[in-house]
N, C-alpha and C positions, 0 to 999 in steps of 0.2 A: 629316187634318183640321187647319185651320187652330187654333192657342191663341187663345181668346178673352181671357187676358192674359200678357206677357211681360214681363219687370223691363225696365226702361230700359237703355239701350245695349245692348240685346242684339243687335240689326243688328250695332252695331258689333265686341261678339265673337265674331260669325260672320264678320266680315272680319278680323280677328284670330287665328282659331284657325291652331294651328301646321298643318294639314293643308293649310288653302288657300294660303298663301305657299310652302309645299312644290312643291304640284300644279300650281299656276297658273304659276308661271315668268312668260314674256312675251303668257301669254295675254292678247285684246280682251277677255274678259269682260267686261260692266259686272256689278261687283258689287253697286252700289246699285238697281239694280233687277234682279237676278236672284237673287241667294242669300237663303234664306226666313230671316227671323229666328229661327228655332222652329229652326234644324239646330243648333244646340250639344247642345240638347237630346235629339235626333233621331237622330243620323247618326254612324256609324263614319267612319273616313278612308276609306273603301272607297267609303262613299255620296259624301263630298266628291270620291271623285275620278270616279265614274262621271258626277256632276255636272259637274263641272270640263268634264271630256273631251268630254263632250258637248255643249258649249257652251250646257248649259240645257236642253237639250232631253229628256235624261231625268230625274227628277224623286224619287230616291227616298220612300218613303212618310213624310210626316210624322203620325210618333205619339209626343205627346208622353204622358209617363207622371208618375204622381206615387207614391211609395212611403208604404206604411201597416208598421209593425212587424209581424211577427206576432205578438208578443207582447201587441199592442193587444185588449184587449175588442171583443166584440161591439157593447156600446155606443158606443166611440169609433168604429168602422168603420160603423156604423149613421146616424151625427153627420155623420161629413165626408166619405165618399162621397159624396156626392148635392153635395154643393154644390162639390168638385173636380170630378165628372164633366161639369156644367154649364160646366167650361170646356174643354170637349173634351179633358182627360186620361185618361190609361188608368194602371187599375192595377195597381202590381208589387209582389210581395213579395219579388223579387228584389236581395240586396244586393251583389250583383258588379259592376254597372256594368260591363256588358263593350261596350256600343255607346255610352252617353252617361250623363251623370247624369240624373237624374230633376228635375224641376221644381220637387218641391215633396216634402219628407219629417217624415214624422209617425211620433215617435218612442215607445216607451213607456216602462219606469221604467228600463228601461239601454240602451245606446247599441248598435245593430246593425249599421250603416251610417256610413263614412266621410261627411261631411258637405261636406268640403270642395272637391270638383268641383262639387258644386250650388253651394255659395258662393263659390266664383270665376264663373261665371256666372249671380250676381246670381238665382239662387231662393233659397227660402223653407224653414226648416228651424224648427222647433216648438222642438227640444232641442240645447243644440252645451255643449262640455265647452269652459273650466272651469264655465258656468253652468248645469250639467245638473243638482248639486244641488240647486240651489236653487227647482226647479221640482216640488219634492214638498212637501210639509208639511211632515214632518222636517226633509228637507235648507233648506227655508225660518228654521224656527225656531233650527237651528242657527248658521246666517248671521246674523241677529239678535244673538244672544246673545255672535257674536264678535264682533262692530261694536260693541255696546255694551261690550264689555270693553275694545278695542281705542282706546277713547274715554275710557272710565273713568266710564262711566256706570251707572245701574243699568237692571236690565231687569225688566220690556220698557220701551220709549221709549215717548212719550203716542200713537204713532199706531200700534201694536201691542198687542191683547190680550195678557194674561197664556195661557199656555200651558205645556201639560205632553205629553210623548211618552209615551205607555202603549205596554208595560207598562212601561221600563224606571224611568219614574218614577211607578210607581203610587204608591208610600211617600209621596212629595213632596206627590202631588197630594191623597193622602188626609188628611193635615198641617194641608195648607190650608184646603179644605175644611172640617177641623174648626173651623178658625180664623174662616171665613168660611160659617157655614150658609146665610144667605142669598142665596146667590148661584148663576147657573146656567149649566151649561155647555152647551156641544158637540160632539159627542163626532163626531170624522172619522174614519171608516177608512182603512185604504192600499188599493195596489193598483190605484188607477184606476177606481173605482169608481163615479164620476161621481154623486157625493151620495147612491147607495143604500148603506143602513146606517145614515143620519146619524141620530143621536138625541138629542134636548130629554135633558138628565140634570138632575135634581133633588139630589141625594145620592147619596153613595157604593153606595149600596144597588140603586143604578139599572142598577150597571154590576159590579159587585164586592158578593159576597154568599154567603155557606158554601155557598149549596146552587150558586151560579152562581159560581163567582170568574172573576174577569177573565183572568186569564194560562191558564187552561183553556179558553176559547171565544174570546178575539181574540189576533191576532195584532201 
C-alpha cells in the first residue's frame, strides 16, 4: 500500500540509500521514476536488490509501519491508531528494526526504541533524548526552575503557573497553601494518563488528610 504521506526528500533518500549505489553499479535503471519513495521505510537491502536486478519488475511489498511503545496506555493506542492507520501504516511494537525504521514512533514515559534511523529519514518521533524530559510534567517543571536559576530569576516566570511536584513537595505545597487559602489548584497525575484523575483541589484537605493522606494513595 502506497503512504498517504512521506516527509519531503524522501525519493531522494531512496536514491541515496547505501544499498542502491551498492546494487546498481552501471545499471539503465531510471530511478526517478522507478524506486517507490516508501522503500527507506520498506525494504531490506535484499528487497533493494531483488528490485534493482529485476529491472523494476519485481516489486517488493510496500508496508510501511509506525511503532506505538508498549509501554503506552490503552488510551494513547486508542488516540492515534486510527488516525496513523488512515495513512496506510501498519503497526509494530517491534523495536529491532531489522528490515527498515518505522515511520513514525510514539513513545511512552522512557525511551524503547533507537529513534535515529527514523530521523535520518525524515520521520516523525513524539520523544527523542536530550528532550525526553521535558515532555512530562515533572521533567517540565524541572526545566523551568533551572532556566530561571540559570537566569537569575525567580520562579515561575509570568508565563508559567506556580507548581509543586507531590509527594516530594507535599511540605512546600502545604506552606503555601496555608499562606495563600484562597486560591485553587490542579492536581495532575503521572503516567500517562491522559487527564483521567485530574482534580479541582480546594485545600489541603482535598488531597492530603489523616484518614486519606497523600503519599498513601498517589503516587
Amino acid at each position: 500500500q502506497r503512504s498517504a504521506w512521506l516527509p519531503a526528500g524522501a525519493w531522494q533518500r531512496v536514491a541515496e540509500h547505501p544499498a542502491v549505489a551498492e546494487i546498481l553499479g552501471d545499471s539503465a535503471l531510471d530511478l526517478a521514476e522507478a524506486l517507490p519513495p516508501e522503500a527507506c521505510f520498506c525494504w531490506s537491502e535484499g528487497d533493494f536488490r531483488i528490485f534493482i536486478e529485476s529491472s523494476g519488475y519485481i516489486k517488493p511489498k510496500l508496508r510501511v509501519r509506525y511503532y506505538i511503545s508498549p509501554e503506552c496506555p490503552q488510551t494513547i493506542v486508542d488516540l492515534v491508531s486510527p488516525v496513523l492507520a488512515a495513512q496506510n501504516w501498519h503497526c509494530t511494537v517491534d523495536s529491532r528494526q531489522s528490515v527498515a525504521p518505522p515511520i513514525f514512533i510514539w513513545e511512552g514515559s522512557r525511551p524503547t526504541i533507537d529513534p535515529q534511523p527514523t530521523l535520518k529519514q525524515g520521520g516523525l518521533v513524539n520523544r527523542i533524548a536530550p528532550l525526553f524530559d521535558i515532555t512530562t510534567k515533572v521533567g517540565m517543571l524541572e526545566a523551568i526552575r533551572g532556566w530561571c536559576k540559570r537566569r537569575g530569576t525567580s520562579f515561575p516566570p509570568p508565563w508559567y503557573p506556580l507548581a509543586f511536584a507531590l509527594p516530594g513537595e507535599l511540605d512546600e505545597w502545604k506552606e503555601h497553601v496555608a499562606q495563600h487559602p484562597e486560591k485553587k489548584w490542579i492536581y495532575k497525575p503521572n503516567g500517562g494518563a491522559r487527564g483521567i484523575g485530574l482534580i479541582l483541589v480546594a485545600s489541603v484537605a482535598d488531597v492530603d488528610s489523616p484518614e486519606r493522606p497523600f503519599r498513601a494513595r498517589c503516587r
